[in-house]
C-alpha positions as a printed NumPy array, in Angstrom:
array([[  0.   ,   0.   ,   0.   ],
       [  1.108,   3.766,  -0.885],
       [ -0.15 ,   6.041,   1.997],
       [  0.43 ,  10.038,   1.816],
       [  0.089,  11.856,   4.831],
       [ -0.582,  15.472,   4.603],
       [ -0.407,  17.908,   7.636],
       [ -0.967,  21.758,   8.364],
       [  1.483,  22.733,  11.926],
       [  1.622,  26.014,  13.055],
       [  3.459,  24.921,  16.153],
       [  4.567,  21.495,  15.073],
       [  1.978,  19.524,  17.007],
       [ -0.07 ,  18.75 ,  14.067],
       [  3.713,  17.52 ,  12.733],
       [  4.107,  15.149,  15.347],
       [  0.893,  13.494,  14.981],
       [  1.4  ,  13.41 ,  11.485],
       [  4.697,  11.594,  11.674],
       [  3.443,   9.38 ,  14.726],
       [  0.391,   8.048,  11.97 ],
       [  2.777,   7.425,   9.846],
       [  5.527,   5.39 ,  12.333],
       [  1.857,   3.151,  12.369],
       [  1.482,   3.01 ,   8.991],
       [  4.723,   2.172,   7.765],
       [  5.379,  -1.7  ,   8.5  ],
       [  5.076,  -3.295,   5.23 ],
       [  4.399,  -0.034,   3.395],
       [  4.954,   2.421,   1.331],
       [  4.505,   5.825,   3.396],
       [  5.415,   9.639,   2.708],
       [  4.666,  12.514,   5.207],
       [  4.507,  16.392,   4.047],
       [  3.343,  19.416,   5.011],
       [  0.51 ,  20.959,   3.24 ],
       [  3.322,  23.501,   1.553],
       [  4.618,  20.208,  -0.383],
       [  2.126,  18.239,  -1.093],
       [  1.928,  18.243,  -4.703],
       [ -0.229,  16.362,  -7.2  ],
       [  2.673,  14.45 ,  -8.117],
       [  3.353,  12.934,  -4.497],
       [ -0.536,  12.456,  -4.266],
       [ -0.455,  10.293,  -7.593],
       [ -1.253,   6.111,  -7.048],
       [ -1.804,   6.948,  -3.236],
       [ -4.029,   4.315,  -1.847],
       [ -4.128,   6.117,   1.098],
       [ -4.534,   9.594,   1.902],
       [ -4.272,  10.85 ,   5.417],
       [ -4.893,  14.849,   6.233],
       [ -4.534,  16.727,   9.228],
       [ -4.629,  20.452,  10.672],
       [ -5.158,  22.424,  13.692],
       [ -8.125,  23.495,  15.175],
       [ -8.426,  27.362,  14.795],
       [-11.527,  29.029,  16.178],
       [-13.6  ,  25.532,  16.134],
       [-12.671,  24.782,  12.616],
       [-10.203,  25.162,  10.183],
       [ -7.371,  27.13 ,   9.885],
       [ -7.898,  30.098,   7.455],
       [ -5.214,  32.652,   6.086],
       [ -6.157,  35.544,   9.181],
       [ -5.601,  32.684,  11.973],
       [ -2.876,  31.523,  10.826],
       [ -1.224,  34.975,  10.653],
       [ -3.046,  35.463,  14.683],
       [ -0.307,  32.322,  14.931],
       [  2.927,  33.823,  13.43 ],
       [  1.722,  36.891,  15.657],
       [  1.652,  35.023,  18.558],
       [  5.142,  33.354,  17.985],
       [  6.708,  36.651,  17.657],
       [  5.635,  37.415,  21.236],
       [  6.456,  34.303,  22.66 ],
       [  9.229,  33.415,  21.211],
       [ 10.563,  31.72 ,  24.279],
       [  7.388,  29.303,  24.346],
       [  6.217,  29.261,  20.578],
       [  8.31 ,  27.811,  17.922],
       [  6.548,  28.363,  14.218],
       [  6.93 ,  25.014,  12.037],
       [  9.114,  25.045,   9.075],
       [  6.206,  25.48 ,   6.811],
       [  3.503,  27.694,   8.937],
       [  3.931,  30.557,   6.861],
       [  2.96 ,  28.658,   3.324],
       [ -0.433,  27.653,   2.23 ],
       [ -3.046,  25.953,   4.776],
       [ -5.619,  23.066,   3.98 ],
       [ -7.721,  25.53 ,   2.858],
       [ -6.005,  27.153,  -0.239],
       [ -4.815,  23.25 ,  -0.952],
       [ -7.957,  21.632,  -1.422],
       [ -8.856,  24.819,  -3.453],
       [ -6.621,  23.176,  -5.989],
       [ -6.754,  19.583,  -5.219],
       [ -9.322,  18.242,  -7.851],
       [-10.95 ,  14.946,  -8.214],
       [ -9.231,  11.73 ,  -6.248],
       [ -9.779,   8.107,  -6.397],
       [ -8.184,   6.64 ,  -2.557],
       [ -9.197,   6.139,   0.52 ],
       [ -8.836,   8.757,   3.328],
       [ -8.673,  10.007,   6.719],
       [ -9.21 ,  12.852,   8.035],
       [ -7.6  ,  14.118,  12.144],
       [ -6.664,  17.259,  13.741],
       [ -5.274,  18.78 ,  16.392],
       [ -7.268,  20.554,  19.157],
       [ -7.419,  21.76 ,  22.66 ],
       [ -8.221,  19.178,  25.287],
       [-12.039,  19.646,  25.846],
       [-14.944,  18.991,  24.889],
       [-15.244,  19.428,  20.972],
       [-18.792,  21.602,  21.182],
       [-16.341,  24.099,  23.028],
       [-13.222,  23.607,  21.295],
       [-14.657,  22.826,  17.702],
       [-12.947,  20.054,  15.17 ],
       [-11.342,  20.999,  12.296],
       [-11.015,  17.27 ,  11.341],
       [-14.997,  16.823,  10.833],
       [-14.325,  20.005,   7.889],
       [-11.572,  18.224,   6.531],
       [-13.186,  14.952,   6.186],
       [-15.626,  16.313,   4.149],
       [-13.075,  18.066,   1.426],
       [-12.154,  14.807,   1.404],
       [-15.371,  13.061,   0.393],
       [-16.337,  16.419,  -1.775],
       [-12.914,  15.204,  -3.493],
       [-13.895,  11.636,  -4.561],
       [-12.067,  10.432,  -1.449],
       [-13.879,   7.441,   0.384],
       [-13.239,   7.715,   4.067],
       [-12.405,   4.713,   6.034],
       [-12.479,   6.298,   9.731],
       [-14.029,   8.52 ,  11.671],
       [-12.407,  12.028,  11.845],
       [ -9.919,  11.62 ,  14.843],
       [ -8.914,  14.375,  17.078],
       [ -5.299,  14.53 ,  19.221],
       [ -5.167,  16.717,  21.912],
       [ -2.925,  19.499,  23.39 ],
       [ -2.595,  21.668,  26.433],
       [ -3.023,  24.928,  26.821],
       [  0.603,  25.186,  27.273],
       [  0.542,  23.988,  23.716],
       [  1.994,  20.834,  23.764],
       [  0.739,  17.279,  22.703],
       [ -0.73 ,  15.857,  25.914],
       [  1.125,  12.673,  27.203],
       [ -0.08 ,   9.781,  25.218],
       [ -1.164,  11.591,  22.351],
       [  1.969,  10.755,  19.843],
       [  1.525,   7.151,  21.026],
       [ -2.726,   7.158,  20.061],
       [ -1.727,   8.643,  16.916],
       [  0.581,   5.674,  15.633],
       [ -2.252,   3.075,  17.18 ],
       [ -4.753,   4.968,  14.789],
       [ -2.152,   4.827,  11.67 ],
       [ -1.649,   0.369,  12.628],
       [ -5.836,   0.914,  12.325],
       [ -6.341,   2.671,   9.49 ],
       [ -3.895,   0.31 ,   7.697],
       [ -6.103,  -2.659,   8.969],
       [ -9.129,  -0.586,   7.454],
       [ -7.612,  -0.922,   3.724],
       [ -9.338,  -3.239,   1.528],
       [ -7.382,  -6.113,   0.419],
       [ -7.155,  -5.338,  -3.341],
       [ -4.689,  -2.562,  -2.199],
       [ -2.184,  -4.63 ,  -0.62 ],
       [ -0.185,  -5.544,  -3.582],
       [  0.64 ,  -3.403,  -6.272],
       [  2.029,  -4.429,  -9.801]])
């Protein structure tokens, strides 16, 4: 199986999940990890598996004025907030403005604020739904991984993430399994 897994960081917590899905993913395949900035229609081409993530910004997702509230925020704080390599580039948004049509499977996850989700929102339930709107077929439940409001990953979460990639890989039909 070829999997692509796409994130959006700000802060590189969406990263880490990203990578930790993918640690579950790998055994036995074929799995690349890149930020939204990268993640060209090339690198998406004879994915069985597509995998995209973001933060959670103002209950959904991420859009080109909260993102900038972000690099804002960093400059402040520099001694607590570290912006991800690719922050400043494109979000999920602008990217599935130019995705097109897909034939894979999918999954959809963000990153959030520990809470309940009617307080804290979900960007992942948005993003599964590009997905489907796409031609993606979805083959989990949008998953949320939480942080503090120190904004770090709570304990555990890295480790839920790569038990959700090992899942979604035991969600794949069988006709993907082996490629020519």
């Amino acid at each position: 199986m070829r999997a692509v897994v796409i994130y959006e960081s700000m802060y590189g917590n969406t990263r880490l999940v990203a990578e930790a899905i993918a640690r579950g993913l790998q055994p036995g395949n074929d799995v690349t990890v890149a930020s939204v900035a990268r993640a060209t229609h090339e690198l998406l081409d004879g994915a069985d598996l597509v995998v995209v993530g973001g933060p959670t910004h103002m209950h959904g997702m991420s859009k080109a004025g909260t993102r900038q509230l972000a690099v804002d925020q960093a400059s402040k704080r520099p001694d607590e907030l570290t912006l991800d390599a690719d922050a400043q580039g494109p979000g999920l948004r602008e990217w599935f403005g130019s995705l097109g049509r897909m034939s894979a499977m999918a999954a959809a996850f963000d990153t959030r604020l520990a809470g309940l989700a009617v307080f804290t929102g979900r960007a992942s339930k948005r993003i599964a739904g590009l997905l489907e709107h796409h031609g993606l077929t979805l083959i989990a439940r949008p998953e949320s991984f939480l942080i503090t409001t120190d904004n770090e990953l709570k304990p555990g979460e890295e480790e839920r993430a790569q038990e959700w990639g090992k899942a979604l890989t035991a969600r794949m039909p069988m006709a993907t399994e082996v490629r020519p």
